[in-house]
PDB file of N, H, CA, C and O in Angstrom:
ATOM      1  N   UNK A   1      12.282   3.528   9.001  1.00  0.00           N
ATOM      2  CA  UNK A   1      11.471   4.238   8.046  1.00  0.00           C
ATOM      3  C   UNK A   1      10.522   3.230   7.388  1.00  0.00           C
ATOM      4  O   UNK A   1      10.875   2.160   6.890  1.00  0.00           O
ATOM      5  N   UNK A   2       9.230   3.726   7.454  1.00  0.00           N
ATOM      6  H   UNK A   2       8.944   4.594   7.858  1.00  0.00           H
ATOM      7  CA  UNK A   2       8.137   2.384   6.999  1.00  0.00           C
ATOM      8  C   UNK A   2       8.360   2.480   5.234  1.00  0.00           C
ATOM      9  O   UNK A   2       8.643   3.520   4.640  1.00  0.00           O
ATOM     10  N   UNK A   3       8.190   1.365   4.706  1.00  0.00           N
ATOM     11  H   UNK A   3       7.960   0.520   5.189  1.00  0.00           H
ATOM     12  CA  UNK A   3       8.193   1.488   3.275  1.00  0.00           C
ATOM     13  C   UNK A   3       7.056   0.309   3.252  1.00  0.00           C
ATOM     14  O   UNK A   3       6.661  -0.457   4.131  1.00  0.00           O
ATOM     15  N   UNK A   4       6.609   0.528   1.543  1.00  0.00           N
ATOM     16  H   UNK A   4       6.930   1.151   0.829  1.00  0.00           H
ATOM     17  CA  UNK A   4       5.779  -0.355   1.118  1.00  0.00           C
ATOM     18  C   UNK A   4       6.217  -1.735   1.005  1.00  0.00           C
ATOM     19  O   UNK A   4       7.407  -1.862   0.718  1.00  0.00           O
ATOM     20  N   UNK A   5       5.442  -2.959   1.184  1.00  0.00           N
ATOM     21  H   UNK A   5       4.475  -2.856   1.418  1.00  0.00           H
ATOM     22  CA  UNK A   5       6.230  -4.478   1.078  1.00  0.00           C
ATOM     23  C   UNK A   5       5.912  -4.804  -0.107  1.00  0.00           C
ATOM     24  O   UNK A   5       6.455  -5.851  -0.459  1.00  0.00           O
ATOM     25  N   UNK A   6       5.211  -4.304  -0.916  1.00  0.00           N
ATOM     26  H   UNK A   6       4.770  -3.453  -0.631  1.00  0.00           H
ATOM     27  CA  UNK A   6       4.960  -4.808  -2.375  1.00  0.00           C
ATOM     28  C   UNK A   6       5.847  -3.793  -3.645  1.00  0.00           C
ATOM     29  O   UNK A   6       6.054  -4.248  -4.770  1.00  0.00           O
ATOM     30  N   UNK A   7       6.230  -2.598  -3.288  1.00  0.00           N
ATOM     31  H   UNK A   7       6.061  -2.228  -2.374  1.00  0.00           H
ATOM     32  CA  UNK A   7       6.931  -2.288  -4.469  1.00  0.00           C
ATOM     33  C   UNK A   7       8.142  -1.242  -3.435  1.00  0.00           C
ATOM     34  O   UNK A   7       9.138  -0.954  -4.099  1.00  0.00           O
ATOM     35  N   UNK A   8       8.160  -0.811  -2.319  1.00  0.00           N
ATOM     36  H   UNK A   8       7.351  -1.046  -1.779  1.00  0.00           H
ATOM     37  CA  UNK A   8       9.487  -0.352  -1.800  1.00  0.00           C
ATOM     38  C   UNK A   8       9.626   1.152  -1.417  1.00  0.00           C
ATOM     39  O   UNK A   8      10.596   1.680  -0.873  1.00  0.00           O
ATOM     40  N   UNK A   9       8.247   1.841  -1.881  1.00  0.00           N
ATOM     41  H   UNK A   9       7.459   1.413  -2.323  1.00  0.00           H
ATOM     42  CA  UNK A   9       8.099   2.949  -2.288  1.00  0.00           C
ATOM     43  C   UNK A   9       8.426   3.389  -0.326  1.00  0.00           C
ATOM     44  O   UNK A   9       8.418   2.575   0.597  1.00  0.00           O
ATOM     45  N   UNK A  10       8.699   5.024  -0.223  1.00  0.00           N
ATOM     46  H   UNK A  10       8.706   5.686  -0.973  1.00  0.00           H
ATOM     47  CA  UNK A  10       8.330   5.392   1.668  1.00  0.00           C
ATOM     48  C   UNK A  10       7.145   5.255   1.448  1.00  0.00           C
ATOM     49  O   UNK A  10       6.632   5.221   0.330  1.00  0.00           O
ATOM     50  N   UNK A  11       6.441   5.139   2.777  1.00  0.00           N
ATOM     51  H   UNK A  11       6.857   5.167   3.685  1.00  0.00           H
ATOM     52  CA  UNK A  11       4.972   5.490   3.620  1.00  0.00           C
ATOM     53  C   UNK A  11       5.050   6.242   4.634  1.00  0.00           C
ATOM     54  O   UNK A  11       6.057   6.140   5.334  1.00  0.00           O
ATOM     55  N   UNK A  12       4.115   7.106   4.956  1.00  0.00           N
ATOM     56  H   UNK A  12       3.297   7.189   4.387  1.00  0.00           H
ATOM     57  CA  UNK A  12       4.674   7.779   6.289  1.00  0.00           C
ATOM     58  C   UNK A  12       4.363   6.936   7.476  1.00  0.00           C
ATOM     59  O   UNK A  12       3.989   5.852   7.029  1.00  0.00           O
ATOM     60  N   UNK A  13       4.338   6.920   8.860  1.00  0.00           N
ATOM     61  H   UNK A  13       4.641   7.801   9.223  1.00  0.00           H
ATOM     62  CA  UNK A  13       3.884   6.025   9.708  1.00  0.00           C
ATOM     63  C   UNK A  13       2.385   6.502   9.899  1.00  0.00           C
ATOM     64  O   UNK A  13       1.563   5.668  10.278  1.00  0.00           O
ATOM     65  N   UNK A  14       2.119   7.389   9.732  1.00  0.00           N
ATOM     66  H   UNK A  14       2.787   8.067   9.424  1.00  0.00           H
ATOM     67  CA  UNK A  14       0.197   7.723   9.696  1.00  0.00           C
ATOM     68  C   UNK A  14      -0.199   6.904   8.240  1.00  0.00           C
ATOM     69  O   UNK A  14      -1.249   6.270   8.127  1.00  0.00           O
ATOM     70  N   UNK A  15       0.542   6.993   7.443  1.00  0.00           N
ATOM     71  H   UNK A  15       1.394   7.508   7.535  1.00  0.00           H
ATOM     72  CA  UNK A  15      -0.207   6.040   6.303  1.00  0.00           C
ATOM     73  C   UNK A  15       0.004   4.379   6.765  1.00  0.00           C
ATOM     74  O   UNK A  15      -0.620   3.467   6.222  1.00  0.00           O
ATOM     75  N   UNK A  16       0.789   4.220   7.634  1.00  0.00           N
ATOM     76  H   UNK A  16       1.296   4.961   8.076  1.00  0.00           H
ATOM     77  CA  UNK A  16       0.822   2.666   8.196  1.00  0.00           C
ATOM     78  C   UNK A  16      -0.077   2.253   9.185  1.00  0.00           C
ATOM     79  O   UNK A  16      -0.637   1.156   9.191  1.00  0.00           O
ATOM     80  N   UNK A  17      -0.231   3.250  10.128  1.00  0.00           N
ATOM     81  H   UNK A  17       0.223   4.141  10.123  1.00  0.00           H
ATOM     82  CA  UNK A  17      -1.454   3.178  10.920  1.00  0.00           C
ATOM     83  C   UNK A  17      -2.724   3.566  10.857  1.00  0.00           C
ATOM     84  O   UNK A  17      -3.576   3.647  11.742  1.00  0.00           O
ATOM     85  N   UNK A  18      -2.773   3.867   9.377  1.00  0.00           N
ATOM     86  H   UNK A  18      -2.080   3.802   8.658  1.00  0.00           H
ATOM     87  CA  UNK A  18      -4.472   3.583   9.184  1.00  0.00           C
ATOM     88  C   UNK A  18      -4.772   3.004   8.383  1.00  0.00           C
ATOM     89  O   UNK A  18      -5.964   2.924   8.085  1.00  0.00           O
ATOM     90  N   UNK A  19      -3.771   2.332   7.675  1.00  0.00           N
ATOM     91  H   UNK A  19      -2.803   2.396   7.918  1.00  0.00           H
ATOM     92  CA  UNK A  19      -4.253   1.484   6.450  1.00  0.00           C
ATOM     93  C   UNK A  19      -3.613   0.134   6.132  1.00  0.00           C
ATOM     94  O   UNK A  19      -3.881  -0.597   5.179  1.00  0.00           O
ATOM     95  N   UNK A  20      -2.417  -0.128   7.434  1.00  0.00           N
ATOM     96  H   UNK A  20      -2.199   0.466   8.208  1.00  0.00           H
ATOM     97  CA  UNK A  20      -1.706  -1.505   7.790  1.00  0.00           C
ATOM     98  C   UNK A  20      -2.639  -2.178   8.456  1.00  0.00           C
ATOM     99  O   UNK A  20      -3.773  -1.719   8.314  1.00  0.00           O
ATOM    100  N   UNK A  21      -2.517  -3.289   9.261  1.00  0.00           N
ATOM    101  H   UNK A  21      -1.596  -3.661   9.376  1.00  0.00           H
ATOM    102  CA  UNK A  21      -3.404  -4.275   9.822  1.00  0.00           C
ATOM    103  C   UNK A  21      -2.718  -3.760  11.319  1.00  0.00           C
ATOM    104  O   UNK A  21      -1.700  -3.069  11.274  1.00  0.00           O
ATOM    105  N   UNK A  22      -3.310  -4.121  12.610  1.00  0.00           N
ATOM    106  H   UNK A  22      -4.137  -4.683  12.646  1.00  0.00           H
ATOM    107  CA  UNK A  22      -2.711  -4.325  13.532  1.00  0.00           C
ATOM    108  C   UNK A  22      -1.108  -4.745  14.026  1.00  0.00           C
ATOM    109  O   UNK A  22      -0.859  -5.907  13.703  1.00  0.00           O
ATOM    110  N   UNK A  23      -0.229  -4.216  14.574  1.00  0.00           N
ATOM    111  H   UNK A  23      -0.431  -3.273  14.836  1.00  0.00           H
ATOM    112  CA  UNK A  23       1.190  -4.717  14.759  1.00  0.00           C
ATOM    113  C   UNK A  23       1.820  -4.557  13.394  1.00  0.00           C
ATOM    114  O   UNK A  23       2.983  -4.960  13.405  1.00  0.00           O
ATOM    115  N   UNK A  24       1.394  -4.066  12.145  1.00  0.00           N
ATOM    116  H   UNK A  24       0.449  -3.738  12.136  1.00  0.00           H
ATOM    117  CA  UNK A  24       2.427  -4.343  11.242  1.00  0.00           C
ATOM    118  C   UNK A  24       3.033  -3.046  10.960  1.00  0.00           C
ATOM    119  O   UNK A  24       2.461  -1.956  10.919  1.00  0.00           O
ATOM    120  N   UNK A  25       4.427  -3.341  10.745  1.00  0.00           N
ATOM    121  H   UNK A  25       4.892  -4.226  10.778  1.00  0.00           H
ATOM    122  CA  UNK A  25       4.963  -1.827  11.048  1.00  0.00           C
ATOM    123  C   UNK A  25       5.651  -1.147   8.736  1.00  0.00           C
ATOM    124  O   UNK A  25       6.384  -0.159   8.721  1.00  0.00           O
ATOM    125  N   UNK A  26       5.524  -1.374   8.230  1.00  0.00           N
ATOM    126  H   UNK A  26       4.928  -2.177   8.243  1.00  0.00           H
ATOM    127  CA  UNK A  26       5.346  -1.604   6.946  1.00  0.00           C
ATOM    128  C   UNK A  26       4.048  -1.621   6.232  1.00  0.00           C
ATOM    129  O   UNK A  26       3.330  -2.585   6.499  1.00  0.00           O
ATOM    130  N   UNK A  27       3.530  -0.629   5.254  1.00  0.00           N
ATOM    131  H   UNK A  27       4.113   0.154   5.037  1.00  0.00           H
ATOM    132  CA  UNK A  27       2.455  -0.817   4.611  1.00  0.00           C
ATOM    133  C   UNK A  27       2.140  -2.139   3.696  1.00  0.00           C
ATOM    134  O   UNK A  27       3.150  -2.724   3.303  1.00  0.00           O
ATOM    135  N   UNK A  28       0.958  -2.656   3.329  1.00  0.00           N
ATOM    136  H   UNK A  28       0.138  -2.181   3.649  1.00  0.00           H
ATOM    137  CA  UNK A  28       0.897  -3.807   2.160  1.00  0.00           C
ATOM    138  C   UNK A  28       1.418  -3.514   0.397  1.00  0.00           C
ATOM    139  O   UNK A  28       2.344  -3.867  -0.334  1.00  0.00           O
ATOM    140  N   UNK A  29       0.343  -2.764   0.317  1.00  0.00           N
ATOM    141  H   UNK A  29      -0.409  -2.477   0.911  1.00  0.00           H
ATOM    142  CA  UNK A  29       0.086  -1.847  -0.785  1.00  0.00           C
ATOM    143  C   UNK A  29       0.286  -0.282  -0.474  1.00  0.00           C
ATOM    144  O   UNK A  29       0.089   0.165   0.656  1.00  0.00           O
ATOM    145  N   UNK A  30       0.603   0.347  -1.324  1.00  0.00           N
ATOM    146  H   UNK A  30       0.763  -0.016  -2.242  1.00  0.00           H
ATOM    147  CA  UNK A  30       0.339   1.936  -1.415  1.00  0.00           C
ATOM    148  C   UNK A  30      -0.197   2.536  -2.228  1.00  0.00           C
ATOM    149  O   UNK A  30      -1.002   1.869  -2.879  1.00  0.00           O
ATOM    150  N   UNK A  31      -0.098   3.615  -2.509  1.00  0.00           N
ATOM    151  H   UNK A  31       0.556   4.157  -1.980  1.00  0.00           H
ATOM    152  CA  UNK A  31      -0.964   4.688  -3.197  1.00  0.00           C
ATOM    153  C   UNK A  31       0.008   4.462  -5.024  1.00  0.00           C
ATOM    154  O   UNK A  31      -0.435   4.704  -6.147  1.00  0.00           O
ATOM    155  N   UNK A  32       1.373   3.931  -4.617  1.00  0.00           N
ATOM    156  H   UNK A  32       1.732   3.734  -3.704  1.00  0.00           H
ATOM    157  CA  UNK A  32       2.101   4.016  -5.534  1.00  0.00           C
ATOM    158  C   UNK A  32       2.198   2.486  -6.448  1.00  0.00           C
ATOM    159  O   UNK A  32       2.827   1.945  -7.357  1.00  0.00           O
ATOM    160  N   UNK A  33       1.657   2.376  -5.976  1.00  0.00           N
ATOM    161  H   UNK A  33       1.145   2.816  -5.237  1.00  0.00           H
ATOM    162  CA  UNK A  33       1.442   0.241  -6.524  1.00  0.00           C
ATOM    163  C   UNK A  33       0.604   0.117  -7.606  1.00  0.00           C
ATOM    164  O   UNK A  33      -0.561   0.115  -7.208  1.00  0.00           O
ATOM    165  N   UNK A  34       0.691   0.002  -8.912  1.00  0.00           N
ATOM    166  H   UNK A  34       1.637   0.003  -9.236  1.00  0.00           H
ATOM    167  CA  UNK A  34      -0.033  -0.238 -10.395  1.00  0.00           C
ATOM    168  C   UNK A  34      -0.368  -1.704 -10.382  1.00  0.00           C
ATOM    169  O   UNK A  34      -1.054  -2.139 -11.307  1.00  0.00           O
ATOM    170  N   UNK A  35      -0.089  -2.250  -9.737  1.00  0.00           N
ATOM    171  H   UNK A  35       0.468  -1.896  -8.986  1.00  0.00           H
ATOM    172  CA  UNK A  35      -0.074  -3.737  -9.721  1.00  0.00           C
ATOM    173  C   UNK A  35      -1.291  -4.363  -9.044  1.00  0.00           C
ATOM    174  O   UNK A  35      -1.985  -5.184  -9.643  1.00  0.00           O
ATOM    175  N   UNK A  36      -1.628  -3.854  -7.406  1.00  0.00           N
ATOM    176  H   UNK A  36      -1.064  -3.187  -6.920  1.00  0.00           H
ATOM    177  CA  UNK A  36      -2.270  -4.260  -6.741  1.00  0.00           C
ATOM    178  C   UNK A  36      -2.715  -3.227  -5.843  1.00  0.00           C
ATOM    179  O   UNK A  36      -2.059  -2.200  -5.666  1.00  0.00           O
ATOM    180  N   UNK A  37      -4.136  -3.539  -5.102  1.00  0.00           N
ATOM    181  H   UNK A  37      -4.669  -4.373  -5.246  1.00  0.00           H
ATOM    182  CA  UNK A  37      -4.692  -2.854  -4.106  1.00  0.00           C
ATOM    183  C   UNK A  37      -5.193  -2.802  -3.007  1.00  0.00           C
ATOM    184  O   UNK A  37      -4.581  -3.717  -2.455  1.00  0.00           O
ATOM    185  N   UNK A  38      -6.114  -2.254  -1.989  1.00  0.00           N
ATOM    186  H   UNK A  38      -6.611  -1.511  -2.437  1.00  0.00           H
ATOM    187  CA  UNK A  38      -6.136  -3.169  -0.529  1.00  0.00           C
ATOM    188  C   UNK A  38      -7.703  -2.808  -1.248  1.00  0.00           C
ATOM    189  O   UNK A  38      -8.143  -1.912  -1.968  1.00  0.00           O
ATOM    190  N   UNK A  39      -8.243  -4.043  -0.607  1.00  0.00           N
ATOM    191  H   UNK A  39      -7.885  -4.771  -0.022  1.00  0.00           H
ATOM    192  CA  UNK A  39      -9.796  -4.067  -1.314  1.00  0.00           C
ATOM    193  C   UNK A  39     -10.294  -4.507   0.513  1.00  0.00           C
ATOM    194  O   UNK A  39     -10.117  -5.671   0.871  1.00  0.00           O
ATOM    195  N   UNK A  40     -10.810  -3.621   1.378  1.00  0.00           N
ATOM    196  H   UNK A  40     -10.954  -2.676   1.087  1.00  0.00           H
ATOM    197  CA  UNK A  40     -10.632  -4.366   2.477  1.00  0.00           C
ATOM    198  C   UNK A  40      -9.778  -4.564   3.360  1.00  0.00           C
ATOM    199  O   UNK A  40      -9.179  -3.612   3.859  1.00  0.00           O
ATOM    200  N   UNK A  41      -9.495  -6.116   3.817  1.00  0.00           N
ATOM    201  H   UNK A  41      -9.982  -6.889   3.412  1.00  0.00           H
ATOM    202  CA  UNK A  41      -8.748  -6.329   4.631  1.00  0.00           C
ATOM    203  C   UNK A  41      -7.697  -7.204   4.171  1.00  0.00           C
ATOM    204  O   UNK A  41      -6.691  -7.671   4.704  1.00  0.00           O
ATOM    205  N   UNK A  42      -8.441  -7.326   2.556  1.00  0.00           N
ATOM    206  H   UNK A  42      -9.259  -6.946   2.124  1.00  0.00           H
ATOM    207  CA  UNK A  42      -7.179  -7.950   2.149  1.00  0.00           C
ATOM    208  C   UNK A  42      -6.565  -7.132   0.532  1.00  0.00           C
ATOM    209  O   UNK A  42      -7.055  -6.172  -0.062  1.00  0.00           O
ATOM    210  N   UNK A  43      -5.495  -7.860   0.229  1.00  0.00           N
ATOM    211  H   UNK A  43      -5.097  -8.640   0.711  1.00  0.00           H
ATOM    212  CA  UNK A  43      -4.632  -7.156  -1.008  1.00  0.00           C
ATOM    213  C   UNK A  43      -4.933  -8.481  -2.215  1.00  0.00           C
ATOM    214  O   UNK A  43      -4.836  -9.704  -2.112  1.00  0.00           O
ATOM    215  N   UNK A  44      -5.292  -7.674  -3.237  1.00  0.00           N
ATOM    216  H   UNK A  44      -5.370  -6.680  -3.321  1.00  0.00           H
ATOM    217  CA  UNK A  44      -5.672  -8.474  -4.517  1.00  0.00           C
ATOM    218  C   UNK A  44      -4.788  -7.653  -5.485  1.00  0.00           C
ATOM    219  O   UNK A  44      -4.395  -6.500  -5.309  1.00  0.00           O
ATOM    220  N   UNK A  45      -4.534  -8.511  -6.606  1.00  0.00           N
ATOM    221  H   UNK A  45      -4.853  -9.448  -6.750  1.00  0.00           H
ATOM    222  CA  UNK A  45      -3.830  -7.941  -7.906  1.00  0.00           C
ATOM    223  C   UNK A  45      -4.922  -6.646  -8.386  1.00  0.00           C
ATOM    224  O   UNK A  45      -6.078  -6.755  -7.975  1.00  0.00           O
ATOM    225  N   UNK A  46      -4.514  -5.216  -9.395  1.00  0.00           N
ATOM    226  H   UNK A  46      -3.576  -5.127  -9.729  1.00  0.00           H
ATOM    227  CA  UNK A  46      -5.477  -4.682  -9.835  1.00  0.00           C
ATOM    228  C   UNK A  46      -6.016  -4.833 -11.018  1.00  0.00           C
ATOM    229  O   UNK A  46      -5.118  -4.597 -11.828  1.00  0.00           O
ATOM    230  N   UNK A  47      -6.890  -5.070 -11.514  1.00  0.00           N
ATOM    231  H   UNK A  47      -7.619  -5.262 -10.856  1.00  0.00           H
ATOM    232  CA  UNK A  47      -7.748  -5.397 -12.131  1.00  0.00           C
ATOM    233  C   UNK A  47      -7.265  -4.354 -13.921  1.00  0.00           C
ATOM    234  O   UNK A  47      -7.276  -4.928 -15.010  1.00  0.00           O
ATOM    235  N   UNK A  48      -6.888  -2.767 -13.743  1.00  0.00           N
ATOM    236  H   UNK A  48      -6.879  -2.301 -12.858  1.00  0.00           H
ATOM    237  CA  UNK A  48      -6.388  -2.339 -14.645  1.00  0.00           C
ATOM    238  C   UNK A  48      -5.418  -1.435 -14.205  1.00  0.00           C
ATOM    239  O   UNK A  48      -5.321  -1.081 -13.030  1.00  0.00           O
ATOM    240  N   UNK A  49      -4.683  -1.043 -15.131  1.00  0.00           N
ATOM    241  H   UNK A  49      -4.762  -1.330 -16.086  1.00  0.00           H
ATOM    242  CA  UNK A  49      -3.726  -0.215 -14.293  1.00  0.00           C
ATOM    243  C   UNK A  49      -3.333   1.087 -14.152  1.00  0.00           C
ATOM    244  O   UNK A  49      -2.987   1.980 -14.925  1.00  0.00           O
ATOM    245  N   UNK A  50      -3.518   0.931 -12.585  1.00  0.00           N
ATOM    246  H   UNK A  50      -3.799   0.205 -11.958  1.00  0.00           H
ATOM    247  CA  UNK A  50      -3.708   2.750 -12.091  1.00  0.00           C
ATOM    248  C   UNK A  50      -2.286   3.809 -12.594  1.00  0.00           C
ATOM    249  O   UNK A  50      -1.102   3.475 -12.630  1.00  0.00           O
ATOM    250  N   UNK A  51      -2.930   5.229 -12.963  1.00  0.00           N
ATOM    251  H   UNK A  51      -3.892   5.501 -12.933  1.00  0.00           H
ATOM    252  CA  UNK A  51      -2.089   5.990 -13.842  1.00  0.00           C
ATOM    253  C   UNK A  51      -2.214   7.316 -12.252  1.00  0.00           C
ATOM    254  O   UNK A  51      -3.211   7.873 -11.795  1.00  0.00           O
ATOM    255  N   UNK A  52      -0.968   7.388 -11.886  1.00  0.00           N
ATOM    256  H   UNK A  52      -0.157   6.936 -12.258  1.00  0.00           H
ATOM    257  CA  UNK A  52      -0.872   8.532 -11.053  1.00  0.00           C
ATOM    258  C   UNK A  52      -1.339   9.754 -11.691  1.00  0.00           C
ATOM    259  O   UNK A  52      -1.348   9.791 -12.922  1.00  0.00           O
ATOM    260  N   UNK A  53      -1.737  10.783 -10.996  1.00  0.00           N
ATOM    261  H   UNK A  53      -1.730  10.752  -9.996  1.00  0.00           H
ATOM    262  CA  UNK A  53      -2.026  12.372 -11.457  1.00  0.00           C
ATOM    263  C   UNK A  53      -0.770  13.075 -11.366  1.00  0.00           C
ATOM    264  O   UNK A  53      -0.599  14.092 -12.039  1.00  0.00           O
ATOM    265  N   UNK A  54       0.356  12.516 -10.398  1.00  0.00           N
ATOM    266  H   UNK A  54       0.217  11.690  -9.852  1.00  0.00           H
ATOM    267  CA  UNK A  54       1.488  13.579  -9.744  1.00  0.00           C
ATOM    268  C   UNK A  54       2.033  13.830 -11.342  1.00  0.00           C
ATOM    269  O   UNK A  54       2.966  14.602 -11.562  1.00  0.00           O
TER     270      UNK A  54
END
């Protein structure tokens, strides 16, 4: 089961294969991460911190 490597949260495997890098089977960041974001191709700390809608 893919999970996020920065906070643990699930990912589905369509959220790993379009928004992981090549071969990596685990997301970086997710949708659920207040901390950090994918800016690109790479992951930076976030700048302020994101407030979910759910």
């Amino acid at each position: 089961m893919p999970e996020c490597q920065n906070c643990g949260s699930f990912v589905s495997r369509d959220y790993v294969r379009v928004f992981a890098p090549d071969g990596f089977e685990n997301a970086r960041v997710c949708p659920h991460c207040e901390d950090a974001i994918r800016e690109g191709a790479a992951v930076r700390d976030a700048r302020s911190r994101r407030v979910s809608s759910l």
